[in-house]
N, C-alpha and C positions, 0 to 999 in steps of 0.2 A: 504494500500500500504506500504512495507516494503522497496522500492528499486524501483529507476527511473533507466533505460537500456535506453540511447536517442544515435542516430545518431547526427553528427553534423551537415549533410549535407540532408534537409528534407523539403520538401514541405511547402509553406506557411509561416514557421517559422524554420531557422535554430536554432540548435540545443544548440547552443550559446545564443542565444534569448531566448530559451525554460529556457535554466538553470536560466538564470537572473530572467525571469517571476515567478517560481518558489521557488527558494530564496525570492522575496519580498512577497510572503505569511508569515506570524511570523509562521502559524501552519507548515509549511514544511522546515523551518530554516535549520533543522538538518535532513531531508532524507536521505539518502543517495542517491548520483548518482553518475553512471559509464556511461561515456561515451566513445562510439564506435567508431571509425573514420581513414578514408585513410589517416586525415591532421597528418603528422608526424613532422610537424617543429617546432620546440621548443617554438618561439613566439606562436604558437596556441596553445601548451599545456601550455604554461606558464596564458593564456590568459582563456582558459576553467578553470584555476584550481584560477584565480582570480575571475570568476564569481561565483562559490563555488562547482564544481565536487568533488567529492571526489576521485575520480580514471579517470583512462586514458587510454584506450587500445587502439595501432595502426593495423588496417588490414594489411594483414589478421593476421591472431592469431592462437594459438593451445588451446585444449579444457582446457590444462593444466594452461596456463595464464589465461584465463577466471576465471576456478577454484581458484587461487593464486587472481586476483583482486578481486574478490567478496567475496572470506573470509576476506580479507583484508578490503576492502570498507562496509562492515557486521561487521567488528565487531571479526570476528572470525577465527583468523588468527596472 
């Protein structure tokens, strides 16, 4: 796995929870993940990007900010 792509907003375990769970692996420390999400308010991104997202996109989106975050959040950009 090179790149986690999570919703925030997700059955069973929000996407929030996902990241944290994730992060307390040491081998997944440094993944990368971008997360997708309708939640646009500042507190929530301030808050996804405390539990260790490495990117933020707000729906909907163009294919072109997708492109711009994931080079970004990869490395290659």
């Amino acid at each position: 796995v090179d790149l986690i792509l999570t919703d925030w907003n997700m059955p069973t375990m929000n996407g929030l929870e996902f990241v944290q769970k994730v992060r307390s692996d040491p081998n997944l420390k440094t993944l990368p993940i971008l997360m997708v999400t309708t939640r646009s308010v500042k507190e929530d991104i301030l808050e996804a990007m405390k539990a260790g997202v490495n990117g933020y996109i707000v729906k909907p989106f163009t294919p072109q900010v997708l492109k711009e975050k994931l080079s970004a959040v990869m490395g290659d950009g």
